[in-house]
C-alpha positions as CSV (number, residue, x, y, z in Angstrom):
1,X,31.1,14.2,-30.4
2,X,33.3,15.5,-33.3
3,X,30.3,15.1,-35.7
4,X,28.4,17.4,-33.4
5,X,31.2,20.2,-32.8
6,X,31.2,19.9,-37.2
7,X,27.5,21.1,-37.1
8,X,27.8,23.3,-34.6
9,X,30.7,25.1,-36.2
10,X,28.7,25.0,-39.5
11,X,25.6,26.4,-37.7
12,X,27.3,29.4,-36.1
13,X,28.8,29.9,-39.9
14,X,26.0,30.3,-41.4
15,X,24.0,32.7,-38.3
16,X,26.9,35.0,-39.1
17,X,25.4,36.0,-42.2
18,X,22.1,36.8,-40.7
19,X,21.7,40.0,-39.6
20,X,17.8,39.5,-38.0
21,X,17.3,39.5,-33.9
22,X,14.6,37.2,-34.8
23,X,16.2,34.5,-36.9
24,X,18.7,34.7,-34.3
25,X,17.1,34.0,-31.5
26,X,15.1,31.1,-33.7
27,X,19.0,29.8,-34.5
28,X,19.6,29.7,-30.6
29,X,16.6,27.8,-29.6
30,X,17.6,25.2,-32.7
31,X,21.3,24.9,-31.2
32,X,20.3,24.4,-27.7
33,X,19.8,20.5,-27.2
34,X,19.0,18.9,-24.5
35,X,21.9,16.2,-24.4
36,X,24.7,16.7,-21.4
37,X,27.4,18.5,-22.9
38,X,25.7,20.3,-25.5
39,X,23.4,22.1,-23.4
40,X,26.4,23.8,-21.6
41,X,28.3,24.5,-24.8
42,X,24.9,26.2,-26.4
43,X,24.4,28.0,-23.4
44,X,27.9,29.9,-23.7
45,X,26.9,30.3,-27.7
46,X,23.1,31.9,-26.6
47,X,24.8,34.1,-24.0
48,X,28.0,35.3,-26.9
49,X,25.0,35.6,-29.5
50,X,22.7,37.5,-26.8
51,X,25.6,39.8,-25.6
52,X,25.7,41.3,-28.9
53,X,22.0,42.9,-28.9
54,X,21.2,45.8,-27.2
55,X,18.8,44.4,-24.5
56,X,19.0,41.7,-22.0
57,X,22.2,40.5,-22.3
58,X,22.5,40.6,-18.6
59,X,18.8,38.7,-17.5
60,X,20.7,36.2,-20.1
61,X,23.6,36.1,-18.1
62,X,21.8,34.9,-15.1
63,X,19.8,33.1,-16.7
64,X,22.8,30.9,-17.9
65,X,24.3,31.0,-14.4
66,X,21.2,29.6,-12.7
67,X,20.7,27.3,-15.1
68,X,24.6,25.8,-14.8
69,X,23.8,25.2,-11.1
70,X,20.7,23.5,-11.6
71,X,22.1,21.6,-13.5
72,X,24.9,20.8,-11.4
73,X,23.4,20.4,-8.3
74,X,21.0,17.8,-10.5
75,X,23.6,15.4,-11.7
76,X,25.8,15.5,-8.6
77,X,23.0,15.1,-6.2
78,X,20.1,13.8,-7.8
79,X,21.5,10.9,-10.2
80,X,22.8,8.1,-7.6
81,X,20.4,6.0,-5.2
82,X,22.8,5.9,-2.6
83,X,22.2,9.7,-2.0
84,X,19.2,9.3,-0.7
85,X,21.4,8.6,2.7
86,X,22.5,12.0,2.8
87,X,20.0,13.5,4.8
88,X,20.8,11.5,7.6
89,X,24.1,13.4,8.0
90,X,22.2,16.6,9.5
91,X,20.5,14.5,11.6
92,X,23.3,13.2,13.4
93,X,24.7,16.0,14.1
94,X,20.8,17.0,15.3
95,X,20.8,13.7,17.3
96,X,23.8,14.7,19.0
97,X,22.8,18.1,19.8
98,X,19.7,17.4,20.9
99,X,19.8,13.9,22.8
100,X,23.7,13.0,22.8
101,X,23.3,9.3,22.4
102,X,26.2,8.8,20.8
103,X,25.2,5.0,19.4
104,X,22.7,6.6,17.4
105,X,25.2,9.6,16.1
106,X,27.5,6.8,15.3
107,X,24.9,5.1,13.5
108,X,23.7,8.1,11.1
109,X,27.0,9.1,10.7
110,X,27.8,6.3,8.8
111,X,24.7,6.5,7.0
112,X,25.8,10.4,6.4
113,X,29.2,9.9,5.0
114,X,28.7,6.9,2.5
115,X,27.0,8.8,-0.2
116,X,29.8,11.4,0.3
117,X,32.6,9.5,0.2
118,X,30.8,8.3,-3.1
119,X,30.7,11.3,-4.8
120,X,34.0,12.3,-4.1
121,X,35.1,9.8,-5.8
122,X,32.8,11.2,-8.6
123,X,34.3,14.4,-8.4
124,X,37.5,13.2,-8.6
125,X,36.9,11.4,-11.9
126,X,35.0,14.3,-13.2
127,X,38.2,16.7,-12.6
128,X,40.9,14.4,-13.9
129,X,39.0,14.4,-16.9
130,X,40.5,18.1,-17.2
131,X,43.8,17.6,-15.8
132,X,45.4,14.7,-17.7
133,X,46.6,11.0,-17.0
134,X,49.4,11.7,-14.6
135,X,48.0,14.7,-12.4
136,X,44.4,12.6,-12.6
137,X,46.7,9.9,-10.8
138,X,48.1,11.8,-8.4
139,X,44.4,13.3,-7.9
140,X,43.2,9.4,-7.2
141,X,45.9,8.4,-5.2
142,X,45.0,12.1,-2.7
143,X,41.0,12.0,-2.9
144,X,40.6,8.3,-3.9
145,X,40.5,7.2,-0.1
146,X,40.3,11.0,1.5
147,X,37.3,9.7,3.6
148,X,39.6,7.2,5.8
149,X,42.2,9.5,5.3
150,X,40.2,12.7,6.7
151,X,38.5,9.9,9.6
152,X,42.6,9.2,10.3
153,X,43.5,12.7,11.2
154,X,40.3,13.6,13.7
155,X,41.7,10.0,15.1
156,X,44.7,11.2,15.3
157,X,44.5,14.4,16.8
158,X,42.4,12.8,19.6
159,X,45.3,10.8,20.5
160,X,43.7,7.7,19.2
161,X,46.6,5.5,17.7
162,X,45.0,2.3,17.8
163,X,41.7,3.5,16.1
164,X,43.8,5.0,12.8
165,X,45.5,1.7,12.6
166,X,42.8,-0.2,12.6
167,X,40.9,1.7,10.5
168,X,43.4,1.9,7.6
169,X,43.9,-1.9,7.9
170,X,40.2,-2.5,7.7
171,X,40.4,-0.5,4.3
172,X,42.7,-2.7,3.3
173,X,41.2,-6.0,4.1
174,X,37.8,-5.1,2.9
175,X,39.3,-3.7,-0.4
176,X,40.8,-7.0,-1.1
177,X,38.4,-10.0,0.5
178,X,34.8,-8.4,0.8
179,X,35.2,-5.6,-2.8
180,X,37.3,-7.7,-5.1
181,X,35.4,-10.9,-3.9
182,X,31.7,-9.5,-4.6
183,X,32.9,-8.6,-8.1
184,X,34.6,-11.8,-8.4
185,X,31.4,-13.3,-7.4
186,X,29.2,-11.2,-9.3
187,X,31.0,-11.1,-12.7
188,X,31.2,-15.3,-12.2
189,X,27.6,-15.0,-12.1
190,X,26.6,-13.0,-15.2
191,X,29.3,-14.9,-17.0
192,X,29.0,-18.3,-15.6
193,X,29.9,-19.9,-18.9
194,X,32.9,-18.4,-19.3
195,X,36.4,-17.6,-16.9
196,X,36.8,-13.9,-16.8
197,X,40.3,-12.9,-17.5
198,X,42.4,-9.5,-16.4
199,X,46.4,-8.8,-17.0
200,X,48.6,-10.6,-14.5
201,X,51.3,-8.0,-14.7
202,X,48.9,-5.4,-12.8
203,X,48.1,-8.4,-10.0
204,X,51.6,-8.8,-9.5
205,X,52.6,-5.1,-8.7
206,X,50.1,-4.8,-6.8
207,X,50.8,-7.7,-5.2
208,X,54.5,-7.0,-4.5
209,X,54.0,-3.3,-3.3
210,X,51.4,-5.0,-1.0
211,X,53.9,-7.7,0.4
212,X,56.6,-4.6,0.8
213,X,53.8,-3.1,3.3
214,X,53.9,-5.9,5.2
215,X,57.2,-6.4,5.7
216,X,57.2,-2.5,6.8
217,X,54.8,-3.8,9.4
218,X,56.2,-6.8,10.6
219,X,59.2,-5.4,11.3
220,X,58.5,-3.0,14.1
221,X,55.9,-5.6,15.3
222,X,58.5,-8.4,15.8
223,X,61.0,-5.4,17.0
224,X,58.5,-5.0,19.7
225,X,57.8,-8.5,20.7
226,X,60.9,-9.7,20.7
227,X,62.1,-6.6,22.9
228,X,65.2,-6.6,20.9
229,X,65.3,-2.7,20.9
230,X,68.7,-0.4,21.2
231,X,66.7,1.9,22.7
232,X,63.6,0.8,24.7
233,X,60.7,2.6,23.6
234,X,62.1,4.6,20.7
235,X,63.5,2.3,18.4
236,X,60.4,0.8,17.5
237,X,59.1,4.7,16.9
238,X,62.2,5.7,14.6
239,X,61.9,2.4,12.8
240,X,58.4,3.2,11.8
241,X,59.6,6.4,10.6
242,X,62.3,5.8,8.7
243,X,60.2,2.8,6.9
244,X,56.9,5.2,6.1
245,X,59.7,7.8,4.1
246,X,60.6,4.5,2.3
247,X,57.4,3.8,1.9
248,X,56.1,7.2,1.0
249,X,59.0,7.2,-2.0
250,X,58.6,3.7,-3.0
251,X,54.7,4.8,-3.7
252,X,55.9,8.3,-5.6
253,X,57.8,5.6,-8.3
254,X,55.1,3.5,-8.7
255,X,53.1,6.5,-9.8
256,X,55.9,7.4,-12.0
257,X,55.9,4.0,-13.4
258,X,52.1,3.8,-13.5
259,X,51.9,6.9,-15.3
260,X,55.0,7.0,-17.6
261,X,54.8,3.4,-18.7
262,X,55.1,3.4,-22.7
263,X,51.8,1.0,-22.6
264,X,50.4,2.4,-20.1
265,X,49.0,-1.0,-19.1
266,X,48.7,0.0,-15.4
267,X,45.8,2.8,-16.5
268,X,42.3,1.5,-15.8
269,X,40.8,3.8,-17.3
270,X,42.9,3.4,-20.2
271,X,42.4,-0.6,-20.5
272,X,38.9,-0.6,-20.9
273,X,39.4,1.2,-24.5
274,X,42.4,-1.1,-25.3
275,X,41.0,-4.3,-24.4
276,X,37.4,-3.7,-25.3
277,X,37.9,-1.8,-28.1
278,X,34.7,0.0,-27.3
279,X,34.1,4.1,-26.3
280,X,31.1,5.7,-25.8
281,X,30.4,9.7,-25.0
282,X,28.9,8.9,-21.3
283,X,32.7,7.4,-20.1
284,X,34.5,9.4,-22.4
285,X,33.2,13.2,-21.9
286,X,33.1,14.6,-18.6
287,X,29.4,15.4,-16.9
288,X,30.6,18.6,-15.1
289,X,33.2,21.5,-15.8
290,X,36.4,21.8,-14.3
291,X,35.4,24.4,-11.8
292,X,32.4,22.4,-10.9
293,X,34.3,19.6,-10.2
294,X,36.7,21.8,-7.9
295,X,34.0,23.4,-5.9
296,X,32.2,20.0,-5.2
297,X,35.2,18.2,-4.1
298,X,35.7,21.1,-1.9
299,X,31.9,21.0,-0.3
300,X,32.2,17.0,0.0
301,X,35.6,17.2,1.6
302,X,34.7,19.9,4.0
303,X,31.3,17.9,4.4
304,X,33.0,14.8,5.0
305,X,35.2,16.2,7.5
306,X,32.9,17.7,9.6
307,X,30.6,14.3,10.2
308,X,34.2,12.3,10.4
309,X,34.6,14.7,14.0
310,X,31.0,13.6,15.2
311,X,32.1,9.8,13.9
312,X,35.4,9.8,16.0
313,X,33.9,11.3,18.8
314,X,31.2,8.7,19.3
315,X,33.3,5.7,18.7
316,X,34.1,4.7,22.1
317,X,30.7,6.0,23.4
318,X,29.1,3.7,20.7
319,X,31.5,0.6,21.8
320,X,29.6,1.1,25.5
321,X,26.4,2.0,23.7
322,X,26.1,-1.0,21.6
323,X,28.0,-3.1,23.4
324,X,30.5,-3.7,20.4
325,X,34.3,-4.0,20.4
326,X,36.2,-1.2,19.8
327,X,38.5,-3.1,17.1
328,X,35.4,-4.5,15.1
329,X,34.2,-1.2,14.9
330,X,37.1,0.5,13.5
331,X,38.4,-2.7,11.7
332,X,35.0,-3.7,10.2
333,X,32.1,-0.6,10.4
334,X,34.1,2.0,9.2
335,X,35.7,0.7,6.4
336,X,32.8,-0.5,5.0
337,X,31.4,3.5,4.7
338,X,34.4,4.5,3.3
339,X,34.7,1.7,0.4
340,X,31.2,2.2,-0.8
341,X,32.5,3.8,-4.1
342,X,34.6,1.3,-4.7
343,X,32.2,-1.5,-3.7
344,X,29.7,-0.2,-6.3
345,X,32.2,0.6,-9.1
346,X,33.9,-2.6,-8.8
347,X,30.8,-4.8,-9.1
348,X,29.6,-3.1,-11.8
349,X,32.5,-3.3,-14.0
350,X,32.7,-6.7,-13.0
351,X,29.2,-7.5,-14.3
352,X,30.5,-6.1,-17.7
353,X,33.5,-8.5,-17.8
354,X,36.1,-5.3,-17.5
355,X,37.9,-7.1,-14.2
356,X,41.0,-5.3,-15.2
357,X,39.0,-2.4,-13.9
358,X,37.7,-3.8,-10.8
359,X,40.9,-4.8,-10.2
360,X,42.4,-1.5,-10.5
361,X,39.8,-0.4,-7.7
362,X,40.0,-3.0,-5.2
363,X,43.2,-3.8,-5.1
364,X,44.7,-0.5,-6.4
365,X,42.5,1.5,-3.7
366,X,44.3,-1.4,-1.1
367,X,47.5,-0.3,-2.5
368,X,46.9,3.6,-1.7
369,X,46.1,2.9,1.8
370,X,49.3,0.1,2.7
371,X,51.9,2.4,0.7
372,X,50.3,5.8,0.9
373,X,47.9,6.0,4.0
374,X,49.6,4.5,6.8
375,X,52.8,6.1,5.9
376,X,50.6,9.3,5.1
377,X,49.6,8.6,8.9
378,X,52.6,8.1,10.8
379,X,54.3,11.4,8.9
380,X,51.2,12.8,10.0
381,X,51.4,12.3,13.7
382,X,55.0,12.6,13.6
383,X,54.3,16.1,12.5
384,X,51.0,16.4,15.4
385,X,53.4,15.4,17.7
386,X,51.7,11.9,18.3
387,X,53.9,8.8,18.9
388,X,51.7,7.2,15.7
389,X,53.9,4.0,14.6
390,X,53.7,0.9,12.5
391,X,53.3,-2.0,15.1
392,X,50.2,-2.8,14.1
393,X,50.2,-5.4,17.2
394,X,50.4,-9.3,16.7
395,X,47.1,-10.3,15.6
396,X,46.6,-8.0,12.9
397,X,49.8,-8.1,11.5
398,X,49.4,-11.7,11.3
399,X,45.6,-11.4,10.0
400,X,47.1,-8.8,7.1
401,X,49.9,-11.3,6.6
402,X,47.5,-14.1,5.4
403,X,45.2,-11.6,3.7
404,X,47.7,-10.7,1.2
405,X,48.9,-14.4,0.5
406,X,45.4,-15.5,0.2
407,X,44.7,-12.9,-2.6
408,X,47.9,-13.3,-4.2
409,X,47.2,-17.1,-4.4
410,X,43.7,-16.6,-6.8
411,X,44.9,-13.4,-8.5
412,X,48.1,-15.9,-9.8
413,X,45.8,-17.1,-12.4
414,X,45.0,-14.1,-14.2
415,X,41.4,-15.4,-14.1
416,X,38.4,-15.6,-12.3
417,X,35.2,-17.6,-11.4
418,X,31.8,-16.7,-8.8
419,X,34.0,-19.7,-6.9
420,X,36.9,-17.5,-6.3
421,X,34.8,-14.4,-5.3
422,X,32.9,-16.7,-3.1
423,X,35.7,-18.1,-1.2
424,X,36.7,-14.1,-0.7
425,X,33.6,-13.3,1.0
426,X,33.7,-16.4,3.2
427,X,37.0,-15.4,4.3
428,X,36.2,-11.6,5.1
429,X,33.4,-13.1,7.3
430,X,36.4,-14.9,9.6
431,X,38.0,-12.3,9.5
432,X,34.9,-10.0,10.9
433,X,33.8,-12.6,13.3
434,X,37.5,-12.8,14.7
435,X,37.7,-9.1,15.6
436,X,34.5,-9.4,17.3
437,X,35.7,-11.5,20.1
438,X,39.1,-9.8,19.7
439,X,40.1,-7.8,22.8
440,X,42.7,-4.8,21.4
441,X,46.3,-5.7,24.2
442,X,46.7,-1.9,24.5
443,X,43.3,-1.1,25.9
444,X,44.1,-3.6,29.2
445,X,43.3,-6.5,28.3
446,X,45.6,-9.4,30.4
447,X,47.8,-12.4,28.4
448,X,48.0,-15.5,31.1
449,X,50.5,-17.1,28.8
450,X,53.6,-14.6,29.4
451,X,55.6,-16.0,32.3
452,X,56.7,-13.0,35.2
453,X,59.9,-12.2,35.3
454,X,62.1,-12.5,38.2
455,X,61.5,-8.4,39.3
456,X,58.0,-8.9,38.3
457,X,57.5,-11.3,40.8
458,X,59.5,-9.6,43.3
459,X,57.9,-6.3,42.7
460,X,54.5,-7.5,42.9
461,X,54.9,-9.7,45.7
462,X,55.3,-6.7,48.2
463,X,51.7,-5.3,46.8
464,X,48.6,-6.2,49.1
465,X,47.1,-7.8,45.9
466,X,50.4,-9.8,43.9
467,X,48.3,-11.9,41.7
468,X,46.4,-8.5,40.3
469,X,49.7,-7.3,40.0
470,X,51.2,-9.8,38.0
471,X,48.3,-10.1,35.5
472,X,47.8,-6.4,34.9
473,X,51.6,-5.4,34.3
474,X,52.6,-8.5,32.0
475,X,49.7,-7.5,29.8
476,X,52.2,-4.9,28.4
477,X,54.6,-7.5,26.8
478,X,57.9,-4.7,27.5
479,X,57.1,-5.8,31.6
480,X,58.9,-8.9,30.9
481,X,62.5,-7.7,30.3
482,X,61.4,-4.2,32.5
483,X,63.4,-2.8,35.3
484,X,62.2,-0.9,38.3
485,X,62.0,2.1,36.5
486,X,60.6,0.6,33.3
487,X,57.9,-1.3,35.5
488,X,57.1,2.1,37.6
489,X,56.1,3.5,34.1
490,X,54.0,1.0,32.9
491,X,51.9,0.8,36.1
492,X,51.1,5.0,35.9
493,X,50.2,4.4,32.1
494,X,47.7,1.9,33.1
495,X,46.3,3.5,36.1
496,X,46.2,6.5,33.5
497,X,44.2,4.6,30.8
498,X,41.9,3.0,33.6
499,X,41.3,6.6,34.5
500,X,40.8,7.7,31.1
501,X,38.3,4.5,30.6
502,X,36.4,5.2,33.7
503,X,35.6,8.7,32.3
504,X,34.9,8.2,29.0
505,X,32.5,5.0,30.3
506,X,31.0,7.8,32.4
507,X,30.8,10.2,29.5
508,X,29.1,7.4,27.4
509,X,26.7,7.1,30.0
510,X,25.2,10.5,30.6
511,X,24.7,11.0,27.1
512,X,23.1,8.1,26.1
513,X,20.2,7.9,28.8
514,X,17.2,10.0,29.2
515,X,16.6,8.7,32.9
516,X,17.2,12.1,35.0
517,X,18.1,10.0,38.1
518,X,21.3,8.4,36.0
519,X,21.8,11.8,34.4
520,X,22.3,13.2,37.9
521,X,24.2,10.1,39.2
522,X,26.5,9.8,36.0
523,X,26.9,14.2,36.8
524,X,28.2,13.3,40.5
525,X,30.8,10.3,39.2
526,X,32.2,13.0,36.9
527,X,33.6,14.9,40.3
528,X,33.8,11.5,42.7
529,X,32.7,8.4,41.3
530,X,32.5,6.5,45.1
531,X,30.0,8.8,45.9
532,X,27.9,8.1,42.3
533,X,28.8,4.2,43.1
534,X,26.9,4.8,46.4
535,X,24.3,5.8,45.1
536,X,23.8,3.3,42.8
537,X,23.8,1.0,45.5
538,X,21.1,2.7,47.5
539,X,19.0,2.8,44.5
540,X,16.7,0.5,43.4
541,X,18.7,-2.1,41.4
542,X,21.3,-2.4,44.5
543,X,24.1,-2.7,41.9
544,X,26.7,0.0,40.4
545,X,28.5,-0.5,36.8
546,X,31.2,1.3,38.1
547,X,32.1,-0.9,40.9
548,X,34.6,-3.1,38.6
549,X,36.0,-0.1,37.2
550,X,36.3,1.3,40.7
551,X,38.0,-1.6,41.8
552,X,40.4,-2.3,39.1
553,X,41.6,1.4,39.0
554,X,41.8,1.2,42.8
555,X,44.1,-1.6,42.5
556,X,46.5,-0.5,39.9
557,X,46.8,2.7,42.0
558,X,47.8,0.9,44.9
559,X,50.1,-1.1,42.6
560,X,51.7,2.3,41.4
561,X,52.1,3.5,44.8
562,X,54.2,0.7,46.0
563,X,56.2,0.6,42.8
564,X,57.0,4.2,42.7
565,X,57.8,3.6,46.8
566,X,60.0,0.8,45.6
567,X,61.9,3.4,43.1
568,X,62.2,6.1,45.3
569,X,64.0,3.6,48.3
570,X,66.6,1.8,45.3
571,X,67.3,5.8,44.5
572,X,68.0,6.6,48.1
573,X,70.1,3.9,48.4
C-alpha cells in the first residue's frame, strides 16, 4: 500500500502541470482503480480535481456520494453467505403481526439476528481499525457480545431473571465447549500431521479470570442453599452486588493489562503478525471508513434490538408452542445465534493454524460475558430496579463449575489435536441434553428429597390437602428454616407465579391456533378460566388443558388462605 500512495502522489505531481480539462479528466479515469481502498481515495482525488472546473462539480459530488453507499451497502451486505438469513427478520415480525404464533416468531427471529450479530462484529473490527489498540479493545469488549447483551436487557426489563442468567451462561459454555472445540477439531483436521500450538500465558489468564467468575457465583449460590444469610432474602442480593463492582473493576485491569502490556502478547490481532510473520492488505487495511463503520454499527444495533423484543417476548410462548424447556432454550438456542461470529471466525482461523486467534475469540468472548456481562447485568437491574442477582441456582453453577476445569485441563498443554476439539463437542452435547430434561426450581418445580421442617409440617397439616402442601412449599429451598411469616410469603409468590403461568399458557394459546372455536374459548379463560375449562369439556375432545393448571393454582390458593389465616390468629394473639 505504500508503493501505491508513492504513485499516486507522483501522479497527482505531474497533473499539476497540466493545465488541459481533457488530459485531466483522462488523468482521473487512469487513477481510479478498481481495488478496495483505492477506489475511495481516487474518488475524493476526481471530486478535488473536478471541483476546480467550472461545470459539474456538483453532479460529481453526488455522483461520489452515491457511489460510497453502493459500495458500502455492497460489502457490508452482500459479501457474507450467512446474510442471506436476513430477510427472515421482517418476516417475523410479519408472522407475528399477522398470525401471532409465537413458535414460528421465535423461530425466524433467530434466523433474523444471526447474520446481525455477525456483522456487528464486522463493524466493530472495521471501526477499531480507526481508533487504535486500546479504544478498539474497549470497543470489542462493548459490541463484541452486544447481541446477548441487548437480548439481557429486553429480559430484564420483562422481569425475567432466570432467562438473562441463563442466557449469559449459555454464552459462556458454548464459547468454550461447542466454538473452541469445532476449531480444535477443525484445525486437527487440516493439520493432522502436526500438534497445533498457541501461548499458554493467554490460556491461563483467561483461565484464572474465568475461575474468579465462578467463585463470584458460587458464593451467593451456596449463601443461598445453605440459608446461612444475616438477612433472609437480601444478603444473597447485596452479595451479588458487591461481587459484580469487583467483578466489573477486576475486568477494567485486565483491559489495562491487555492493552498496556509491553509485548502486547494478549492482542490477537497483534499475534498473528508476530507469530506468522506474514501481513497482507485485506487484514491489514480497513474495508469501510470510519463513519461508515459508525452508522452501520448503529443500524445493526438498533436492528438487533428491535428483533431481540419480538425474541423475548415469544420465549415462553415458544416453550408451550414447541413443547421445549424454558432453560434449553435460553441456555442452548439463544446462545448459539449470538456466537455465530465467533463460531465462524474461530474455525477459520483455526484452519489456518493461527489458534492463538481462535483462542482469543472463544475463550476471550467467554471471558467478556463471566467478568463483563453478568456483572454488566446485575448493575443493570440493580439500576431497573429488578432484584437481578448472581445465584445462578445449583445445577448450573455446578455445570459452569466443571466447564471451566474441563477447558482448563486441555488448554494446560499449549497444544492441540481434532481429539481435543472432539472431546469438546461431545461434552457440549451432555451438556445440551441435560438442560433438556432440566426443570428450572424457580418456575415450580417440587424437590422430594428436602425433608419438612417441623412448622412445615404443622402448617400444612391444618390445610384440606397437607401432602400438596408440603411438596409445593419445600420446592423453595428457604421453606425449610421459614417461619410463619416467611412460609405466608412463599405460598402468595407461588400462587402468584401459577397465576402468572396460567396466563401466559393462555396467551401462548390464542396466538398460536387458527381454530376460531379455541380462539374464542382461550378469549373467555382470559376473564374466567372455569368457565373456558367448561367449555372445553362440553366440546368435542371432553378434556381441558387447563384443568391441571386449574387445580394446582386452586390448591396453593387454598394453601395461602389458611397460612395467611394462621398469621393473622399468632398476630392476634
Amino acid at each position: 500500500m505504500e508503493f501505491k500512495s508513492l504513485v499516486g502522489i507522483q501522479s497527482q505531481v505531474e497533473m499539476g502541470s497540466m493545465e488541459n480539462g481533457s488530459v485531466n479528466e483522462f488523468d482521473n479515469e487512469s487513477l481510479c482503480s478498481p481495488e478496495t481502498i483505492a477506489e475511495k481515495t481516487c474518488s475524493v482525488q476526481s471530486a478535488e480535481q473536478g471541483s476546480s472546473s467550472p461545470g459539474g462539480s456538483q453532479d460529481r459530488v453526488q455522483n461520489m456520494k452515491a457511489n460510497a453507499v453502493y459500495r458500502s451497502i455492497k460489502i457490508v451486505l452482500f459479501s457474507n453467505k450467512l446474510n442471506l438469513l436476513m430477510p427472515f427478520g421482517p418476516l417475523a415480525i410479519l408472522v407475528y403481526k399477522l398470525t401471532g404464533h409465537l413458535g414460528w416468531v421465535f423461530f425466524l427471529s433467530l434466523l433474523g439476528i444471526t447474520p446481525l450479530a455477525e456483522r456487528l462484529g464486522y463493524a466493530t473490527e472495521q471501526l477499531a481499525f480507526y481508533t487504535g489498540a486500546t479504544v478498539g479493545g474497549l470497543l470489542n469488549a462493548t459490541f463484541g457480545n452486544a447481541t446477548e447483551l441487548i437480548i439481557s436487557i429486553y429480559a430484564l426489563k420483562s422481569g425475567m431473571m432466570r432467562v438473562v442468567q441463563q442466557s449469559l451462561l449459555g454464552s459462556i459454555l458454548s464459547n468454550m465447549l461447542l466454538v473452541l472445540g469445532c476449531a480444535f477439531f477443525s484445525g486437527g483436521l487440516v493439520f493432522h500431521g502436526k500438534e497445533q500450538l498457541f501461548n499458554k500465558a493467554t490460556a491461563v489468564v483467561n483461565s484464572g479470570l474465568l475461575l474468579m467468575a465462578v467463585m463470584g457465583l458460587l458464593f451467593p449460590a451456596v449463601l443461598h442453599y445453605t440459608h446461612s444469610e444475616v438477612h433472609f432474602g437480601k444478603s444473597e442480593l447485596a452479595l451479588s452486588r458487591f461481587s459484580s463492582c469487583i467483578m466489573l473493576v477486576a475486568y477494567a485491569a485486565y483491559l489495562f493489562f491487555q492493552l498496556k502490556s509491553p509485548t502486547n502478547q494478549y492482542v490477537p490481532i497483534e499475534e498473528e503478525g508476530s507469530q506468522n510473520g506474514e501481513s497482507s492488505d485485506n487484514e491489514e487495511d480497513p474495508e469501510i471508513s470510519k463513519w461508515e463503520s459508525i452508522i452501520w454499527l448503529s443500524i445493526m444495533t438498533a436492528w438487533i434490538s428491535i428483533l431481540s423484543e419480538y425474541l423475548v417476548n415469544a420465549i415462553e410462548g415458544a416453550s408451550v408452542a414447541l413443547n421445549i424447556p424454558i432453560a434449553f432454550i435460553s441456555v442452548i438456542l439463544l446462545p448459539i445465534v449470538g456466537n455465530a461470529a465467533e463460531h465462524a471466525s474461530a474455525i477459520m482461523f483455526a484452519m489456518k493454524d493461527k489458534l492463538d486467534i481462535s483462542l482469543g475469540v472463544a475463550i476471550g468472548s467467554s471471558t467478556q460475558i463471566a467478568m463483563f456481562g453478568i456483572p454488566f447485568s446485575v448493575v443493570a437491574g440493580w439500576i431497573m430496579g429488578h432484584p437481578m442477582d448472581l445465584n445462578f441456582q445449583l445445577f448450573e453453577t455446578a455445570t459452569l463449575f466443571i466447564t471451566v476445569l474441563v477447558v482448563a485441563f486441555m488448554l494446560q498443554e499449549g497444544t492441540s489435536n481434532y481429539f481435543k476439539g472432539l472431546m469438546l463437542i461431545l461434552c457440549y452435547l451432555i451438556v445440551a441434553a441435560s438442560f433438556f430434561v432440566h426443570e428450572d426450581p424457580t418456575s415450580g418445580g417440587i424437590n422430594p428429597n428436602d425433608p419438612p421442617s417441623p412448622v412445615l409440617k404443622q402448617v400444612c397439616s391444618q390445610t384440606n390437602t397437607p401432602g400438596f402442601c408440603i411438596s409445593a412449599l419445600r420446592a423453595d429451598p428457604h421453606a425449610a428454616n421459614a417461619d410463619l411469616k416467611g412460609l405466608t410469603n412463599i405460598s402468595l409468590e407461588l400462587s402468584l407465579s401459577s397465576a402468572k403461568a396460567n396466563n401466559d399458557f393462555i396467551s401462548a394459546m390464542l396466538k398460536s391456533t387458527q381454530d376460531p372455536d379455541v380462539k374464542e374459548l382461550a378469549g373467555i379463560a382470559l376473564e374466567n378460566t372455569r368457565d373456558c375449562e367448561r367449555a372445553f369439556i362440553q366440546g368435542p375432545t371432553h378434556s381441558s388443558p387447563l384443568t391441571t393448571r386449574n387445580e394446582k393454582l386452586e390448591k396453593l390458593s387454598d394453601v395461602s388462605d389458611v397460612i395467611i389465616g394462621l398469621l393473622l390468629r399468632s398476630v392476634d394473639l
